[in-house]
N, C-alpha and C positions, 0 to 999 in steps of 0.2 A: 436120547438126543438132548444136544443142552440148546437153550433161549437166552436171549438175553433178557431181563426185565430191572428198570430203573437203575442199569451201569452193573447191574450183578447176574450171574451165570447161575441157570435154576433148569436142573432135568424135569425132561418131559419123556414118560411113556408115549411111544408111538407103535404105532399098528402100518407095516408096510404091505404095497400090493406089488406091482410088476417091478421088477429091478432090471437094470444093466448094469455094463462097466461105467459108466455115466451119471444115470440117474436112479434115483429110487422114488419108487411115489408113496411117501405118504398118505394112507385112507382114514385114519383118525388118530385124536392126539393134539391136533395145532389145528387155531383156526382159521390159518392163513394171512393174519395180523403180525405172526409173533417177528422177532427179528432172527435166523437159526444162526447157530455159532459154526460155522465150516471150519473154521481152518484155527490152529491152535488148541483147541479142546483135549491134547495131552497133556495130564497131571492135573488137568480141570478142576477145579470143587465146587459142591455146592454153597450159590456166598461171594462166591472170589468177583474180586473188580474185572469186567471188561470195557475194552474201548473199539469202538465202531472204527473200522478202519478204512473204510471208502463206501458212499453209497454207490449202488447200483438200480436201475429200473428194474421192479420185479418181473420176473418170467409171466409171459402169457400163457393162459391154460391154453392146452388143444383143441379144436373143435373138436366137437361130438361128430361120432363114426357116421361117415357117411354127409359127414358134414364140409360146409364151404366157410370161409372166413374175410 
């Protein structure tokens, strides 16, 4: 997985749990701070300049099973 950190693209080992065609959940690896690089990350390097291309509000986690929100 790549990060962004201070304008430059730096892999991160990640550890995945349940996936879909959608989503994947990351279970370690990031600690939910990082910025993740979606979209572009072809031909990627570690090093290379990136530029934040729109913020967005982070996803809320799910309630816990059985849980109300």
């Amino acid at each position: 997985m790549w990060v962004a950190e201070d304008g430059r693209a730096v892999r991160r080992e990640v550890q995945t749990g349940v996936e879909n065609a959608q989503r994947v959940q990351i279970v370690q690896g990031l600690t939910g701070q990082e910025r993740v690089i979606v979209r572009g990350h072809e031909g990627l390097y570690e090093g290379a300049r990136v530029a934040e291309a729109a913020r967005t509000a982070p996803l809320a986690a799910p309630a816990p099973h059985g849980g109300h929100r």
